[in-house]
Every structure is written in C-alpha cells, then in structure tokens.
N, C-alpha and C positions, 0 to 999 in steps of 0.2 A: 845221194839217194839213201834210204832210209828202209829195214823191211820188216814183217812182224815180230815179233815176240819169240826168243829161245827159251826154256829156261834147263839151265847143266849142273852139277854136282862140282863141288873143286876138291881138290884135296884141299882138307881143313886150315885154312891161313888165320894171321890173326885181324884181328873185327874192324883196325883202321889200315888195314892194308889195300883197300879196294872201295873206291867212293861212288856212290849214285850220280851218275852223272861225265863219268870217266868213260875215256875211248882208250880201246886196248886193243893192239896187235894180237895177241894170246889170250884167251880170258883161262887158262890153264896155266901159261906164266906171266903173270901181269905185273912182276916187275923188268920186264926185257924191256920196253917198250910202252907208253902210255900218254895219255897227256889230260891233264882239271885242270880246270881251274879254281881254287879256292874260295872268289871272289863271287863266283856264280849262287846262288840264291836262289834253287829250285825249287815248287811247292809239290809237297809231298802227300802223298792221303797220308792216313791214322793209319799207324801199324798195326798187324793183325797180329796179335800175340797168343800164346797158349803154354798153359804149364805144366809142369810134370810130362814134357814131350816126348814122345819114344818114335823109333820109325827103322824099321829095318831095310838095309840099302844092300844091292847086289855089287859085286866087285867082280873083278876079271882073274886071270890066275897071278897076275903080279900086283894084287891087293887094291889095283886103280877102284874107286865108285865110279856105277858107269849105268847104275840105274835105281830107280826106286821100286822096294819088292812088294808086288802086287800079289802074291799068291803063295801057300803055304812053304813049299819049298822053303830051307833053309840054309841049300848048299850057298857054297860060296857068297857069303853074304854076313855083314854087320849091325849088330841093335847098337844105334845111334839113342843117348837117351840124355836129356838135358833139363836144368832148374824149367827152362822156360827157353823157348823160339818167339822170334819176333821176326817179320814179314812188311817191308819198308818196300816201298814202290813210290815213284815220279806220279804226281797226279794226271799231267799229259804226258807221254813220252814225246808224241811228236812235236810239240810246241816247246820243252824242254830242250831238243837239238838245237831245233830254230835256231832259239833264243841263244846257247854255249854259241852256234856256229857263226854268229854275228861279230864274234871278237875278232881281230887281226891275228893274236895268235893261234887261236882256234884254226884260221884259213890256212894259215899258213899250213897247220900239221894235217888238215886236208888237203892241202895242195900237195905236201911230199908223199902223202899216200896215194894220190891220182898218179902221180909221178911213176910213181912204182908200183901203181897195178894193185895197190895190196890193199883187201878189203879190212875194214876194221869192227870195233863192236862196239857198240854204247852199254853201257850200265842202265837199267833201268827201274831193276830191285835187288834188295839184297835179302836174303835168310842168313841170319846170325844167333846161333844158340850160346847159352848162357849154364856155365860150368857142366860144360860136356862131357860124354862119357863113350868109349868107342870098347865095344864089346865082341867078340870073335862070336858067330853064331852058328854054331858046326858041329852037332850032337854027333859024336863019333867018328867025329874027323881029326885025324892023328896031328897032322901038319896044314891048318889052314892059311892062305895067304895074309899076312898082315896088313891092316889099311893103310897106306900109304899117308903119310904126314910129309908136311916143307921140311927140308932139311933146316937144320941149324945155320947153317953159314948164308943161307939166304936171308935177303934183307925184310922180307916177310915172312921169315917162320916164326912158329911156336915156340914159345916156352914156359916155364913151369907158371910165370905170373899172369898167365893168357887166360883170363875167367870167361873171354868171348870170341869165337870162332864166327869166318863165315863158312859153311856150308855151298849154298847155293847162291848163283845167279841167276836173274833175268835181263836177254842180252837182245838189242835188234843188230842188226845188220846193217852196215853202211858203206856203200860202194862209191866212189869220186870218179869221177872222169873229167881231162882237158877235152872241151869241146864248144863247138858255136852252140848260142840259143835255139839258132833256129834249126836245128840238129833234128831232125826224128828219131823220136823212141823208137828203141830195139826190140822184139824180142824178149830178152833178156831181162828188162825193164819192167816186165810187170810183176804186179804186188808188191814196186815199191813206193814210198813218195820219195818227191823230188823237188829243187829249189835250185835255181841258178844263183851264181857269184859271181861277181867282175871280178877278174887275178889281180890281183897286190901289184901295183904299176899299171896296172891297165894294159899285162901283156897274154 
C-alpha cells in the first residue's frame, strides 16, 4: 500500500546518493538499508529549476534542518544559498511503484519488509542545489548550532569535489502486509492505495 506525499529536509548528502525511484528504510539514513533498481526507466516531468537560490531553513539546537523559515525570525536557523536548485519529481508516482513493484526483486524486498512490520518510503523527488552555500544566520548569537553535514566516513558524505547536494525529499509511504485478497480493509487503510501480489512460490 502506498500513501501521499511527504516532503523532509536531509542533511546535505551528495546528489548521486539518493535516486528517484528508491525505497528506503531511513530517508534520514539511506545508506543503512535501500533497494533500485538501475534498470527501471521512470518518466519524469521537467525540472523546476531556479537561480541565484537562497532559502533560510530552521534547525534544532544540535544544528539538525527540521524546517523551512516562513517568518522573520532568524534564531536558530541557516541561509541556504546556491548557483541554481533544480526540482525532479516522477510524472506518476503511483503508477511509477506499480511498475518498480512488478520485478521479482522488488517483491521480494517487499515481502521481507511485510515480514517485519516495517513501513518503508518511496522516493518520488528530489531538490538538489548546485555549489551550495550553508551560512549561520544568528545576528548576535555568540555560539550558534552548526548544520549538520554526512560524516566523512559515510559512504554518502560530502566532499570538497561535491558541486551538488540533495537537500530535500519527496517521499510516499508504503506499508506491505501477508495477507488473503479477500481480507477486509482496516481501518488503518485509508488514504492509501493498494494492489495485491501472489508471494514468490505461491506461499
């Protein structure tokens, strides 16, 4: 099952560490856990692009992004300011699942997260700025929290060659369950879609 539209803030990764089209356990750490396929051929709209970007984003007190600043305030919060943002989204999202969730290895990594209860997330866009700039924004503030960046030793962080970051996601929601067709909806169930699969053996 499938449900709307999030869209979250990451700490800044770099630009091919996260693909349109990927299901991830964490969309926070998305290299714990993951699964694309390369092969897959989604259509995309036209990127929304814009230049000379700026956007000042709020942070928590250990430097996390954890919102976009809507109003003058300036505490605790960073000017995000980039050559150019570009804005990539799936032309369907729904039909885009579909289609990923028709492979055998796709099921399969559905089937082990039904297994385990554990909801996952589809990729659906990405925000990726282009030679980014992260700026403390704290007129008078002696010690402000630093934004948090990937470490070094992750298999996704930054470095000095990284002319493109993502920023943000847009993510749905996708929950699996073992169960008959002829099951009744829960509950719980609504607002999302849904599609049955025969299990891999037909068990």
């Amino acid at each position: 099952m499938i449900i709307m539209s999030d869209t979250i803030l990451m700490p800044p990764v770099a630009s091919g560490s996260i693909k349109i089209g990927q299901l991830l356990v964490d969309p926070l750490s998305p290299d714990v856990d993951s699964y694309h396929n390369e092969n897959d051929a989604l259509p995309l709209r036209v990127p929304t692009t814009q230049t000379e970007f700026e956007e000042t984003i709020h942070c928590d007190d250990a430097g996390r992004f954890i919102g976009r600043q809507f109003h003058s305030s300036k505490e605790n919060s960073v000017l995000v300011q980039a050559d150019q943002m570009s804005y990539t989204t799936l032309r369907d999202p729904l039909s885009a699942f579909r289609y990923t969730s028709r492979r055998a290895s796709s099921q399969a990594y559905l089937h082990q997260a039904a297994l385990r209860r554990q909801p996952l997330y589809y990729v659906t866009a990405i925000q990726t700025l282009s030679n980014p700039r992260f700026t403390d924004d704290y007129p008078g503030s002696a010690t402000p929290p630093r934004p948090q960046i990937r470490r070094q030793d992750s298999g996704i962080s930054l470095n000095e060659q990284d002319d493109n970051v993502i920023l943000g996601l847009e993510l749905r929601k996708v929950y699996c369950r073992v169960a008959s067709p002829e099951e009744p909806q829960r509950p719980s169930d609504v607002g999302y879609a849904y599609k049955n699969y025969a299990l891999l053996g037909g068990r």
